[in-house]
C-alpha positions as CSV (number, residue, x, y, z in Angstrom):
1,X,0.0,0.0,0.0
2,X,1.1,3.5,-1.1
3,X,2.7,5.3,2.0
4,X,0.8,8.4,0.7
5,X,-3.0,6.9,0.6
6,X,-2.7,7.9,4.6
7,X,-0.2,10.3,4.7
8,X,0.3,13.4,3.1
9,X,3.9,15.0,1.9
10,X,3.0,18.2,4.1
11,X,2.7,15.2,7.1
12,X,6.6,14.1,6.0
13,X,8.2,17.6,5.6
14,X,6.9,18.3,9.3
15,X,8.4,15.1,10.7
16,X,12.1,15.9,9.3
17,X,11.5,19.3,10.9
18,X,10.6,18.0,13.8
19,X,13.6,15.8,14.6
20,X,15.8,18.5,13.0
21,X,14.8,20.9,15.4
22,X,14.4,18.6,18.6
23,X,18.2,19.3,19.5
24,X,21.7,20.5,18.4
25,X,23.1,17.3,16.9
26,X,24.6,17.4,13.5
27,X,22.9,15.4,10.8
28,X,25.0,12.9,8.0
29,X,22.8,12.0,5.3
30,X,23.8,8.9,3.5
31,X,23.9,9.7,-0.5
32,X,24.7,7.0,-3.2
33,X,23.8,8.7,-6.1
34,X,20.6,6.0,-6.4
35,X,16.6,6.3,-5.9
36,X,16.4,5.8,-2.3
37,X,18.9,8.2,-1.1
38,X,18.1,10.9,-3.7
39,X,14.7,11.1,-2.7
40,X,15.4,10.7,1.3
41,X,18.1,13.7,0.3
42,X,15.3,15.8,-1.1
43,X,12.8,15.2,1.3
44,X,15.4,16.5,3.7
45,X,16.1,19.4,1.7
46,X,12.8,20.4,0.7
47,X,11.6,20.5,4.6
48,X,14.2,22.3,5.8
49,X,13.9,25.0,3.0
50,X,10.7,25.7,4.3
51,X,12.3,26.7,8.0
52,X,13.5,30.2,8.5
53,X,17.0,30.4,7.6
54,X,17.8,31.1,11.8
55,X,16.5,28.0,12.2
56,X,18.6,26.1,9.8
57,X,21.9,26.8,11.2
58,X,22.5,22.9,13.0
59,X,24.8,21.6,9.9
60,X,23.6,18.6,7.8
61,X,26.5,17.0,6.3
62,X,26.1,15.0,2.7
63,X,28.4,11.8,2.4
64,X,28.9,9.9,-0.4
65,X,31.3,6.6,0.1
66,X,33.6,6.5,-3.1
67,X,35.3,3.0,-3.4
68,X,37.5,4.0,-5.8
69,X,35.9,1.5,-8.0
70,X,32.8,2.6,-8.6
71,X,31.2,2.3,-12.2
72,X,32.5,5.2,-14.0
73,X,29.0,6.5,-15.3
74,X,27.9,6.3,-11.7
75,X,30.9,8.4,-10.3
76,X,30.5,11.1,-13.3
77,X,26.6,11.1,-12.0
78,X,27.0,11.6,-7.9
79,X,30.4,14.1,-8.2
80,X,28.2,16.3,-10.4
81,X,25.1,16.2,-8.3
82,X,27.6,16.7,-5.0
83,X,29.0,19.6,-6.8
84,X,25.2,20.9,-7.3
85,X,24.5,20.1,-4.2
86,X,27.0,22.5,-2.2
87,X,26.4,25.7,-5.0
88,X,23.0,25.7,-3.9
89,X,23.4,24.9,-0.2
90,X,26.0,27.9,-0.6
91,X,23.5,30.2,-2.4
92,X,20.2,29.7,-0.7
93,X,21.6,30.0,2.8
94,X,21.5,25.8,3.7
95,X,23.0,23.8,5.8
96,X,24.3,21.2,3.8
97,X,28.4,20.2,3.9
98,X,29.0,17.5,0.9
99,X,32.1,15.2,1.7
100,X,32.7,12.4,0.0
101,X,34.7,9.4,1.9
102,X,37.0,6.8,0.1
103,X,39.1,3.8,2.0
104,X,42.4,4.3,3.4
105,X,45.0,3.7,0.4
106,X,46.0,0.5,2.6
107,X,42.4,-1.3,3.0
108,X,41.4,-0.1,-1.0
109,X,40.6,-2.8,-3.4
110,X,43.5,-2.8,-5.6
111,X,46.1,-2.9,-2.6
112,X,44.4,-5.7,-1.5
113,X,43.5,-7.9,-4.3
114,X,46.5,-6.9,-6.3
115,X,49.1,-6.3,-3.4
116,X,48.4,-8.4,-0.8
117,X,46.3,-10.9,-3.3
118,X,43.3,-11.5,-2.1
119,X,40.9,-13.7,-4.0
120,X,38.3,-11.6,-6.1
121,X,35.1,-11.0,-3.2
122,X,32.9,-14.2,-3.5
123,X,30.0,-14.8,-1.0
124,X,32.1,-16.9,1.2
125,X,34.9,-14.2,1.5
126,X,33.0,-11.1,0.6
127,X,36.0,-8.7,2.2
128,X,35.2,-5.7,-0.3
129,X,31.8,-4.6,1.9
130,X,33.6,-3.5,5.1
131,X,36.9,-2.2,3.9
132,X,35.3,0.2,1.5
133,X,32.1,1.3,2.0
134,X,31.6,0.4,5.8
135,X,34.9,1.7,7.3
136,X,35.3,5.0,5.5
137,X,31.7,6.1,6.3
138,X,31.8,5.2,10.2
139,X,35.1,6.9,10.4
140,X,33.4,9.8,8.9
141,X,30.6,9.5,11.9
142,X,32.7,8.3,14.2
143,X,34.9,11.9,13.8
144,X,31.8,14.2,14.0
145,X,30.8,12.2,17.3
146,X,34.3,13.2,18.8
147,X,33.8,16.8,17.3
148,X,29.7,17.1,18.9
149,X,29.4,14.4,20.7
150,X,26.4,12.7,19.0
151,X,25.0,12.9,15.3
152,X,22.2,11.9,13.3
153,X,22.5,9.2,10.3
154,X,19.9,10.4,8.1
155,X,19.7,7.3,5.2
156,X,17.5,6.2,2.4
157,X,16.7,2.5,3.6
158,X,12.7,1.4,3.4
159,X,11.2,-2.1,5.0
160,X,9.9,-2.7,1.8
161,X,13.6,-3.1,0.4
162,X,13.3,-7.0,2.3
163,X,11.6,-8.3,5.2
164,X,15.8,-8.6,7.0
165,X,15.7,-5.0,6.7
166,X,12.4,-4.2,8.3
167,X,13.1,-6.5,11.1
168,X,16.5,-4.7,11.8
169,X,15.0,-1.3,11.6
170,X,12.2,-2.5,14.1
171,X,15.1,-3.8,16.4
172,X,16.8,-0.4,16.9
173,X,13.8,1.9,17.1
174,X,13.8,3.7,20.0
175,X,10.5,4.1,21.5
176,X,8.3,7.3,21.4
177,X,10.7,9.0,18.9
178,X,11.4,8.7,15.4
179,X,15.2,7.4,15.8
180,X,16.8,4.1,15.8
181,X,20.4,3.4,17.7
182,X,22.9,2.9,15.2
183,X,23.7,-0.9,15.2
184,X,27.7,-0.7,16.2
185,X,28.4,3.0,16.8
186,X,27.9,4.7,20.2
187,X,26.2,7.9,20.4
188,X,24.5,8.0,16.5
189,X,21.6,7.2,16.0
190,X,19.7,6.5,12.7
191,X,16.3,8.6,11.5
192,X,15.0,6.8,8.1
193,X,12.2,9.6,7.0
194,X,11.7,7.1,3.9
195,X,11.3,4.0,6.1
196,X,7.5,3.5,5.1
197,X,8.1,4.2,1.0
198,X,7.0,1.6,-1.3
199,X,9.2,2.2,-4.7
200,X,6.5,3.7,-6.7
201,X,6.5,6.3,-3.8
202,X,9.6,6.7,-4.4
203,X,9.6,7.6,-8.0
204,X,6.5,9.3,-7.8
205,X,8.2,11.7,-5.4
206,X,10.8,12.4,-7.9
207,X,9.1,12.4,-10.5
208,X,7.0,15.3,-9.2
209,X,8.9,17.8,-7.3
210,X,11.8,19.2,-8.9
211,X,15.9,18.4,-7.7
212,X,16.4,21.5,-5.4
213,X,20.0,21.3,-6.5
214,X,18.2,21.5,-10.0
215,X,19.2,17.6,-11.1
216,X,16.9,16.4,-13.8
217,X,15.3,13.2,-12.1
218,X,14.5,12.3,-15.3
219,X,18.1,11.1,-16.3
220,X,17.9,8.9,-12.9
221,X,15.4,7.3,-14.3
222,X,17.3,6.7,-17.4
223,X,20.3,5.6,-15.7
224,X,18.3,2.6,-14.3
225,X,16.4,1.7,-17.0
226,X,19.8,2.0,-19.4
227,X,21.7,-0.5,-16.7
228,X,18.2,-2.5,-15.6
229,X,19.6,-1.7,-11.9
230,X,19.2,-1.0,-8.6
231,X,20.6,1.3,-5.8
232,X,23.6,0.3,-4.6
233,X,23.2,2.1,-0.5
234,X,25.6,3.5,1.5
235,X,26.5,0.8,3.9
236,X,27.3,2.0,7.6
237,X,27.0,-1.5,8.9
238,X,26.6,-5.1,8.1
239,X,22.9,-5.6,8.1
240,X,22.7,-2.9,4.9
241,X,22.3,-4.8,1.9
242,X,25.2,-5.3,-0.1
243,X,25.6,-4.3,-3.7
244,X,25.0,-8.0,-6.5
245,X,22.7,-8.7,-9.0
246,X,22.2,-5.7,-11.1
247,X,22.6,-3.1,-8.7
248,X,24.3,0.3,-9.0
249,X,28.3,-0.2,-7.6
250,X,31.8,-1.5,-8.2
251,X,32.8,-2.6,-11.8
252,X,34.5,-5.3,-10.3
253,X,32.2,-6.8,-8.4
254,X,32.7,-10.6,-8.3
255,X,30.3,-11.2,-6.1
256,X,27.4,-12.1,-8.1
257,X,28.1,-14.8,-11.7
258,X,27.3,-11.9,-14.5
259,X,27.5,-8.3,-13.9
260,X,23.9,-7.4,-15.4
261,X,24.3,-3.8,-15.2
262,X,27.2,-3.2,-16.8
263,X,26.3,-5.2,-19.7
264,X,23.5,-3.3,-19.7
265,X,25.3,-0.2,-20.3
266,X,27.9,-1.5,-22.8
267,X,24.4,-2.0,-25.0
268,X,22.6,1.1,-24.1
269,X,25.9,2.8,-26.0
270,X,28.7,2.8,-23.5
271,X,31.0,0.7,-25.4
272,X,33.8,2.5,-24.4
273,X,33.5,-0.1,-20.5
274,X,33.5,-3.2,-22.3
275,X,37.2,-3.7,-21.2
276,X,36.7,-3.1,-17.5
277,X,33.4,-5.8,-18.0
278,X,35.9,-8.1,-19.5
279,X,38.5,-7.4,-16.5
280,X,35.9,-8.6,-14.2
281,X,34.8,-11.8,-15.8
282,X,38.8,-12.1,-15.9
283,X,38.7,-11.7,-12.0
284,X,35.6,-14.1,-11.5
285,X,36.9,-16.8,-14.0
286,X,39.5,-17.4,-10.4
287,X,36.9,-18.4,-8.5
288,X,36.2,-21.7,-10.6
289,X,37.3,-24.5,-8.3
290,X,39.4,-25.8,-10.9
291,X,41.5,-23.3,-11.6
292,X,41.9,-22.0,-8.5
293,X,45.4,-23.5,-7.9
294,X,46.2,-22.0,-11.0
295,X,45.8,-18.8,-9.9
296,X,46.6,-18.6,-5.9
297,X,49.1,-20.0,-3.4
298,X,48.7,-23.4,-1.8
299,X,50.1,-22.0,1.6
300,X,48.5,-18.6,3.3
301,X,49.3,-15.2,4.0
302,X,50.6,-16.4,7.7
303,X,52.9,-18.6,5.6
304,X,50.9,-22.2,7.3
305,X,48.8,-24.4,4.9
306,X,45.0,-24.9,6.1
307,X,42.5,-27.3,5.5
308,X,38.6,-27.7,5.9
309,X,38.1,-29.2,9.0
310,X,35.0,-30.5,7.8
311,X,35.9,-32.3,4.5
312,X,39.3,-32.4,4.5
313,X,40.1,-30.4,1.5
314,X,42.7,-27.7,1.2
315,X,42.1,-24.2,1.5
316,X,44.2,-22.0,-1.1
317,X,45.8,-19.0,-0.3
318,X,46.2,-15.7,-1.9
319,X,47.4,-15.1,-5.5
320,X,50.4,-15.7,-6.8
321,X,52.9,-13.0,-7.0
322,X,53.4,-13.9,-11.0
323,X,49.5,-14.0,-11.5
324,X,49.3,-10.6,-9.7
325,X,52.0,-9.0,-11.9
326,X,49.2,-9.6,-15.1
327,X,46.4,-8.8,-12.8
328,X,48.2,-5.3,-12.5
329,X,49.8,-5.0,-15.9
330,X,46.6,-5.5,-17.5
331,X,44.6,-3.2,-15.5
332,X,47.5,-0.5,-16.6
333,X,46.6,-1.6,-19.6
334,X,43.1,-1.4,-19.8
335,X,43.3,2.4,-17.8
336,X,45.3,3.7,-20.5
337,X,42.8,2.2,-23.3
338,X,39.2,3.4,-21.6
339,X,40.9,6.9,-20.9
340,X,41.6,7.4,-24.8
341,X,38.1,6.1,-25.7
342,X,36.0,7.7,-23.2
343,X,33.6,10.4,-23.7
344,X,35.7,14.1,-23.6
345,X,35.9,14.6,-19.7
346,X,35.2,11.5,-18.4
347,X,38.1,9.6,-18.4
348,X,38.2,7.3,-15.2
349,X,41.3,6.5,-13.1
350,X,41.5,3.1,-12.3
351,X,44.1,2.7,-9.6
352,X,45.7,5.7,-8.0
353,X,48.9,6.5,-7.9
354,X,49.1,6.1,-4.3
355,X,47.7,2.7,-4.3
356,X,51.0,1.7,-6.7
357,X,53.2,3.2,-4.5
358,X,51.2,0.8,-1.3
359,X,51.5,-2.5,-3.9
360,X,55.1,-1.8,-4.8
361,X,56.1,-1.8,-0.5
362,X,54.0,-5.1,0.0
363,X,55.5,-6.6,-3.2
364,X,58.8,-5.7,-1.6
365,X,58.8,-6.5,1.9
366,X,56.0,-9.4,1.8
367,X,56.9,-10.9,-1.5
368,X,60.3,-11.2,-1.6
369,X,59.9,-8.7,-5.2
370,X,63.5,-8.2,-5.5
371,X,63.4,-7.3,-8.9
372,X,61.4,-4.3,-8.0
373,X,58.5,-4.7,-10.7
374,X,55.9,-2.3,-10.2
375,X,57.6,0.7,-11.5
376,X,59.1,-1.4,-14.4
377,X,55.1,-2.7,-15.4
378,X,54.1,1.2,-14.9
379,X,57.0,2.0,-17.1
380,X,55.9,-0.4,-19.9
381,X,52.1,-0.1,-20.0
382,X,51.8,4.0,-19.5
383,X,54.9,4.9,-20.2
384,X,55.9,6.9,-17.0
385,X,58.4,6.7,-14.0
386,X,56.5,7.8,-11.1
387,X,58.1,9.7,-8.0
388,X,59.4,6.2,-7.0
389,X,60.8,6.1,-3.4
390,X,64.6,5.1,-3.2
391,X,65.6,2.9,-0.1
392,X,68.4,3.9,1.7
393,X,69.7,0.6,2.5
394,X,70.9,-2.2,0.0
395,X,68.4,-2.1,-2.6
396,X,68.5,-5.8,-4.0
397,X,67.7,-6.7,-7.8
398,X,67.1,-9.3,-10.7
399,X,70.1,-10.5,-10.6
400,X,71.1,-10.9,-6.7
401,X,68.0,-13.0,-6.4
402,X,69.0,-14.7,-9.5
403,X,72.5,-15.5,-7.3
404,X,70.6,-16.5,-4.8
405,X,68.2,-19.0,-6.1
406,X,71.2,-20.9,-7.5
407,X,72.8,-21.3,-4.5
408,X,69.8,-22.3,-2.5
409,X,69.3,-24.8,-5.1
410,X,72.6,-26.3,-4.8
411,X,71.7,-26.9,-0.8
412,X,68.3,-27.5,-1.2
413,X,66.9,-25.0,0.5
414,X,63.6,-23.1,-0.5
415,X,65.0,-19.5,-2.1
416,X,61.5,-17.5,-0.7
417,X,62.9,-19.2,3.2
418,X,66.3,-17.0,2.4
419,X,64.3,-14.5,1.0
420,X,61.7,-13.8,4.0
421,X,65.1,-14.2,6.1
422,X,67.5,-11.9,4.6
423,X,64.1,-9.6,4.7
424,X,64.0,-9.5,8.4
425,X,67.6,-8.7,8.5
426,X,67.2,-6.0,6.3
427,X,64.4,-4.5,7.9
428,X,66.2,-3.9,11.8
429,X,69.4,-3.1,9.6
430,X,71.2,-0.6,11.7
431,X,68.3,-0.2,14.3
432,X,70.5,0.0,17.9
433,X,68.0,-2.3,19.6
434,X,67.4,-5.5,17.6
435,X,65.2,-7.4,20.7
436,X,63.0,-8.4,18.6
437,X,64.4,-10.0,15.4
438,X,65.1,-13.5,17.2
439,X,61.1,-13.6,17.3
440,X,61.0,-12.2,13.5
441,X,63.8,-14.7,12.5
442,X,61.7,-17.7,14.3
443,X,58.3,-16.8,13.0
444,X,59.4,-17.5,9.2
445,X,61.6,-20.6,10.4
446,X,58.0,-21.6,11.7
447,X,56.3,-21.3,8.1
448,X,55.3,-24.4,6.1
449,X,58.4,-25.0,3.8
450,X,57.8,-28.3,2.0
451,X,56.5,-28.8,-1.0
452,X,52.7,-29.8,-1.5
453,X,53.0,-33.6,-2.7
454,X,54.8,-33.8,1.0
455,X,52.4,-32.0,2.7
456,X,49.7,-34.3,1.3
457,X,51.2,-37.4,1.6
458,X,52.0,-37.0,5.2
459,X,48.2,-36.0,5.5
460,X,47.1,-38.8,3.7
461,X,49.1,-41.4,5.7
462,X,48.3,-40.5,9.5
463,X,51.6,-38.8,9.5
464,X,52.2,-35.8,11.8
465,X,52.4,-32.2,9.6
466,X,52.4,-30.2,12.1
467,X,49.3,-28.9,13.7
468,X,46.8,-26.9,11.2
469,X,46.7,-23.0,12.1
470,X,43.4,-21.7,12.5
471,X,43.4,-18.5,10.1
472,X,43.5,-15.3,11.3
473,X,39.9,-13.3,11.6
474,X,40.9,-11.2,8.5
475,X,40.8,-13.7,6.6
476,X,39.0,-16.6,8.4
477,X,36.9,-16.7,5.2
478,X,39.7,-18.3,2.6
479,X,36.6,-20.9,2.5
480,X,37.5,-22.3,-1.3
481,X,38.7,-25.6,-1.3
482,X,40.7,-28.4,-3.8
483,X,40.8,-32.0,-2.9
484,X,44.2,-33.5,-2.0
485,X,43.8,-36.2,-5.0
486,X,44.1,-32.7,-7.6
487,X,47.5,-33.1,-7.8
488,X,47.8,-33.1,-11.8
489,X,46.4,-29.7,-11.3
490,X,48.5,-28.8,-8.9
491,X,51.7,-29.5,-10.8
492,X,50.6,-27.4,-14.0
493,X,50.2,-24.6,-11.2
494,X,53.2,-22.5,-12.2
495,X,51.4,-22.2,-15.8
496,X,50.3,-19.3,-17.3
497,X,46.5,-18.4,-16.4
């Protein structure tokens, strides 16, 4: 039933005003750039217009939570509107503040999956969700609680959006007023003046009053029908809905098997992202249990090897440092190709410069990268040295590792052992307390160093392999699994993917 067969739009514009002048805490409205916040956004705006401007002096600031991998189209959309959004504010004497939050350059997606090799998100290990939408928003909040003590999360979310969201909603309500506790940070607390919208409430709203920030809600609606999608929210916690299907939201979104809404624009005319689609079919083509030891380490990132307690089967680890030199070498790639083909001013940035300089440390220090490889793949794809940071202390190379690896080979010793090793020497080189480098030094002795077939052929005989680590709770969900008979998989697994 239509929200407004009881209700009338005069009845909503008094609620917001009422809860925006019941006391002196700052509001954050939630803004993806989709239906539900737009209209939740304009509701606020519209109400508030209507106060005298002495009344409208408690500040109301706009967030919008930018991956870094959002679908280009939909980043071209929201930075406009945001830029709409604080001219107006500015000239009509409103309280709006847009700010739009991104992940820290260590917990983005490209560090991540590419740096530290993560597998591409997958239900069982969907690590994307928290690290870049969740975090950076509740830091935001979490700052202006420090600065006023308690805010106001003003966001687009409706119970008609799924019966797990109405019941959460319901849970946090605080009785007698129109707010809900936020669900994991202290002191906000969560006002949802869309809460009762059915989606043809929605649209009709839209549809019928005018973008104060004079948007044309008409090319919303275009933008859905063109990509056959939905919103994708801003997520402050882990009962918002993620983004899959054919929502609005990352282009490499793995999550779901086909990435309906960027097909949906490469056929609506925006041919010009057909390479970032075929970049993340690339990236879900890994998750296909028999490849996956192909593509990813048999050991993990804590150097021990795990297996599924309840079947037995190995769990894989991240990606191999060879398969994450393509991973990066073609998004370079693809980067340069979109930029030259892409409409005149919208030319996206893939990965940030500041995200290559975060891969090229982890490469080095975690990897054992000795031939230093993300400036020379920069080098090659876009043609460009970047303002590469020179170490001051023995900077090794191609051919010292090459050294190396023969003479580990003649004593039969695995070259990544000397490699993590030398590392921790190299790291409290010249440090005038070195307490702690016995611990370092023990810690990578500790690491599983023997070959799979040995691993598995103790397992499989009784034998003793060591006790199985537990993974850590970062990445507790490495759930993907190979049975120990793959092993004519496993030794094509230094092939190219």
């Amino acid at each position: 039933m239509s929200f407004f067969e009881t209700n009338s739009l005069k009845d909503v514009y008094e609620s917001i005003q009422e809860v925006y002048l019941s006391d002196q805490r700052p509001w954050v409205v939630g803004y993806s750039g989709g239906k539900d916040s737009t209209c939740a956004l304009q509701l606020v705006w519209n109400a508030l217009a209507k106060l005298p401007e002495e009344k409208r002096q408690k500040p109301v600031y706009v967030i919008s939570s930018d991956t870094l991998v959002e679908t280009p189209i939909i980043v071209r959309y929201i930075d406009k509107n945001l830029e709409n959004i604080q001219k107006k504010s500015d000239e009509q004497g409103m309280p709006f503040i847009v700010q739009k939050v991104s992940p820290r350059v260590e917990r983005s997606f490209w560090v991540n999956l590419i740096g530290r090799g993560y597998p591409a998100p997958s239900n069982k290990f969907r690590w994307c969700t928290e690290r870049l939408k969740i975090e950076p928003a509740n830091d935001f909040i979490t700052q202006r609680v420090a600065e006023f003590g308690e805010v106001v999360v003003v966001l687009g979310v409706r119970s008609a959006e799924s019966a797990t969201r109405a019941q959460v909603i319901a849970m946090h309500k605080i009785k007698g007023t129109k707010l809900a506790r936020h669900s994991s940070l202290l002191n906000a607390f969560v006002f949802a003046p869309i809460e009762a919208f059915t989606t043809d409430d929605v649209w009709n709203y839209l549809l019928q009053n005018k973008s104060p920030w004079n948007n044309d809600n008409r090319e919303l609606v275009t933008m859905y029908r063109n990509a056959q999608a939905g919103e994708c929210p801003l997520v402050v916690d882990k009962t918002t809905p993620s983004c899959g299907n054919s929502r609005f939201g990352c282009w490499v979104c793995t999550v779901v098997q086909q990435d309906k809404s960027m097909e949906a624009m490469v056929e609506s005319g925006e041919e010009w992202l057909e390479p970032l689609l075929e970049y993340r079919d690339l990236l879900s083509s890994t998750q296909d249990p028999e490849k996956k030891f192909i593509y990813r380490e048999f050991k993990r990132r804590n150097g021990q090897v795990a297996f599924n307690h309840a079947n037995g089967k190995l769990v894989p680890g991240p990606y191999k440092l060879e398969f994450r030199k393509e991973l990066l070498t073609k998004l370079l790639e693809i980067q340069k190709q979109v930029q030259a083909e892409a409409p005149i001013g919208e030319a996206p940035v893939l990965i940030h410069p500041a995200e290559l300089h975060e891969i090229r440390r982890l490469w080095r220090s975690e990897s054992g990268d000795w031939a230093d490889s993300v400036p020379q793949i920069v080098k090659a794809t876009l043609g460009i040295e970047l303002d590469w940071e020179i170490e001051d202390s023995v900077l090794y190379n191609t051919q010292d590792f090459t050294l190396l690896d023969s003479i580990c080979k003649e004593y039969d010793l695995p070259t990544e052992l000397m490699v993590k090793l030398i590392g921790v020497e190299k790291a409290s080189h010249g440090l005038k307390r070195r307490h702690n480098i016995h611990s370092q030094l023990s810690k990578v002795l500790n690491e599983e160093w023997r070959d799979l077939k040995t691993i598995l052929a103790a397992r499989n005989s009784d034998q003793d392999i060591s006790e199985i680590i537990e993974t850590d709770d970062e990445e507790s969900s490495f759930a993907e699994e190979i049975s120990s008979g793959q092993l004519d998989l496993l030794n094509n697994a230094g092939a190219n993917p």
